[in-house]
N, C-alpha and C positions, 0 to 999 in steps of 0.2 A: 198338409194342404193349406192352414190358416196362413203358413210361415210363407207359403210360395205366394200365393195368393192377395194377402192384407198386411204382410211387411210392407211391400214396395211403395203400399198406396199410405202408410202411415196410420192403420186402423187397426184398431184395437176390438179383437171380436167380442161380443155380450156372452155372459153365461144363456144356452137355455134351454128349455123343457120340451123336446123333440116327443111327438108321440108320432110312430111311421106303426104304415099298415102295408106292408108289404106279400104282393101275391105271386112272387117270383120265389119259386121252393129253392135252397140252397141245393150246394152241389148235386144238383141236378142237369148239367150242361145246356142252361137258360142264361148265362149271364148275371146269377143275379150280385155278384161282387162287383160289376162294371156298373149296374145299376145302381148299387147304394153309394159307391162312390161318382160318382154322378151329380146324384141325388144332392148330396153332401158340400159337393162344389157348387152347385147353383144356389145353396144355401148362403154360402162364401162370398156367393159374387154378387146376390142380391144386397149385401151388406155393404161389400166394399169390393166392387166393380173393376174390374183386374185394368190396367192399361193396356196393357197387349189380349188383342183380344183372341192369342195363339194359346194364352195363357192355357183356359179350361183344358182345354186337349192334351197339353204337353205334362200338366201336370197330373189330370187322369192319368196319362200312357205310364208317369213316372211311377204310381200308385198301385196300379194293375200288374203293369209286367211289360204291357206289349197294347198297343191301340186297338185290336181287332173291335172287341167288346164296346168298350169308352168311347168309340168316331161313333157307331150306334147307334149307342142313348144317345148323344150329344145332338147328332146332323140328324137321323130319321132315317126313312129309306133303303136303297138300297147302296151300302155305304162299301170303299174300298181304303184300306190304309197303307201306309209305308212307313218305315222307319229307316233312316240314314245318319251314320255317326248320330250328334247329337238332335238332328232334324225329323219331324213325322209331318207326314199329309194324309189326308182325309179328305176323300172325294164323297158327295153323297149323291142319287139320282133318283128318278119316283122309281115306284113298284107298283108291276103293273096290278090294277085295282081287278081283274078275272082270279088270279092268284089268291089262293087263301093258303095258310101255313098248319097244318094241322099238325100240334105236336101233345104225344103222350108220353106221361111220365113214368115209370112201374115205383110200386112203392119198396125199392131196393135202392140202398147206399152205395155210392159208386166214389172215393174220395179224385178227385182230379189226378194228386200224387199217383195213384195205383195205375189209373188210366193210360198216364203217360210214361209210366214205367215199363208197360209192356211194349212201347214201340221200338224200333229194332235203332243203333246208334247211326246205321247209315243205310242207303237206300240206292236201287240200280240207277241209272242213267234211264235206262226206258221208263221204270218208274216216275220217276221225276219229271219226262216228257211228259208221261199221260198225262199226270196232275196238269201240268201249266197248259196242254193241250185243252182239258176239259172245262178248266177256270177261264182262261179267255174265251172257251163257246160258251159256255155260260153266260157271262157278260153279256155276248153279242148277241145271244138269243133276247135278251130282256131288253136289250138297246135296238135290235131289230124288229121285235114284237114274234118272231117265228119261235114262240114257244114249245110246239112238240119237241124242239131240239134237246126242251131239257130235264128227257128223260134219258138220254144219251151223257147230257153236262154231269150230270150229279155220280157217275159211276168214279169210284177212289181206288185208290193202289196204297195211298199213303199211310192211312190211319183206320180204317174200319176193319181191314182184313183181322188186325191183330186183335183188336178191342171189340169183336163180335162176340166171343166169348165170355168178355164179360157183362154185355149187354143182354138179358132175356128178351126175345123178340124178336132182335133184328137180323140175321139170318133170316128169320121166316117173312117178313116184312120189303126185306129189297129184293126177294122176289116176285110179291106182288105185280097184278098186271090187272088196267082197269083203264075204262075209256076217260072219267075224268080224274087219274092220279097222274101226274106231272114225274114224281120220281121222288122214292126216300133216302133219306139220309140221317146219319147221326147227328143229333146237336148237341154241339160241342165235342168237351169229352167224354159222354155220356149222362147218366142212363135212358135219357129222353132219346127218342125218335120223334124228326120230322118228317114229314111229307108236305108237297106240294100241290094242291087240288085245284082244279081248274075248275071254274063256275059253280058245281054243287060238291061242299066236302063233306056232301051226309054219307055218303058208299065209305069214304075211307076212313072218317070217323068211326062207323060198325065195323070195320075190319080191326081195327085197332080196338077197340071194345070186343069183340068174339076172340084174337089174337091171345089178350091176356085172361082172357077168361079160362081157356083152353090150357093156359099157362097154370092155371089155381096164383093169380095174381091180382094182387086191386092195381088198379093204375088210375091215374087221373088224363080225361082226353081233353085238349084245349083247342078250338080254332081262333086262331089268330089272327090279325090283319096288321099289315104295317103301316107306322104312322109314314102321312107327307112328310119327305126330305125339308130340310129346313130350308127355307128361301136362300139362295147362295148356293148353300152347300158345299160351299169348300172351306177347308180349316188346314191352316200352314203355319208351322214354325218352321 
């Protein structure tokens, strides 16, 4: 990152004495490797200030794997990425503030590798509809504000059927039904579970608390809020 970063501008980076207090639990499908590198670049840049200012993202995305995570941390909100050939964009937009994120962790190891091991190498055609079907309502529900739609958005074909298994909870959990749960889903590639709670996330907070108890599990339950979209909100190499 120093080379991508503080080559170009001709700076030479200081040694220094980093002490991070980080509340993002490892693999635990929270993002928190997109977070330290992040982290790590705006340290970079407060130092020596990238010229392009594509730069941060493109060399996140190059660090990470793939932008999903790094557009994020970077823009706020509720962020959408791409990648093409050598090009990524990152769209960011608000989240709407009735929304809370409520996500529980189990205190069980899940390595990413294993995760994505179990998903199958390819996938139907109707498949693949429903995904892109239910990602665009998504979208449109948050961009239209007619959010009951998305306890309809969040249902997957792609990746949960396979990786329920190895998830404790979540089978029992996305069937859940409740006047303010919006709809759960997997974060990331596991072992956390999200949900979506509309105005009060005390009901789904207890369920997710009773959930793992019933399990003979500790978990850790977090409500979340997301930060404002960064002014702009767009980022293009």
């Amino acid at each position: 990152a120093d080379v991508v970063l503080a080559a170009p501008a001709d700076v030479s980076l200081p040694s220094l004495d980093l002490h991070v207090r980080n509340a993002i639990p490892v693999q635990a499908g929270l993002g928190s490797s997109a977070a330290a590198i992040v982290a790590g670049l705006r340290i970079v840049e407060a130092i020596a200030p990238p010229a392009d200012p594509c730069a941060l993202l493109e060399t996140a995305t190059t660090l990470e794997g793939h932008p999903d995570n790094v557009s994020a941390s970077l823009l706020g909100g509720l962020t959408v990425s791409a990648q093409h050939d050598t090009r990524t964009i990152a769209l960011a937009s608000p989240w709407p503030d009735r929304i809370a994120v409520v996500v529980a962790t189990p205190a069980v190891a899940l390595a990413t590798k294993q995760a994505r091991g179990v998903l199958p190498v390819s996938i139907t055609q109707a498949d693949a509809i429903f995904n892109l079907q239910h990602t665009a309502l998504l979208l449109q529900a948050i961009h239209t504000g007619e959010l009951e739609a998305l306890r309809e958005a969040l249902h997957d074909r792609l990746h949960q059927p396979y990786r329920a298994p190895l998830v404790p909870g979540l089978p029992e959990a996305l069937a859940w039904s409740h006047p303010t749960l919006l709809g759960v889903f997997l974060s990331g590639a596991g072992p956390s579970i999200a949900a979506f709670a509309l105005d009060d996330p005390g009901p789904v907070v207890d369920r997710f608390t009773r959930l793992y108890a019933s399990l003979s599990l500790d978990a850790t339950v977090r409500v979340l809020h997301v930060l404002e979209a960064l002014e702009g909100g767009t980022s293009r190499h």
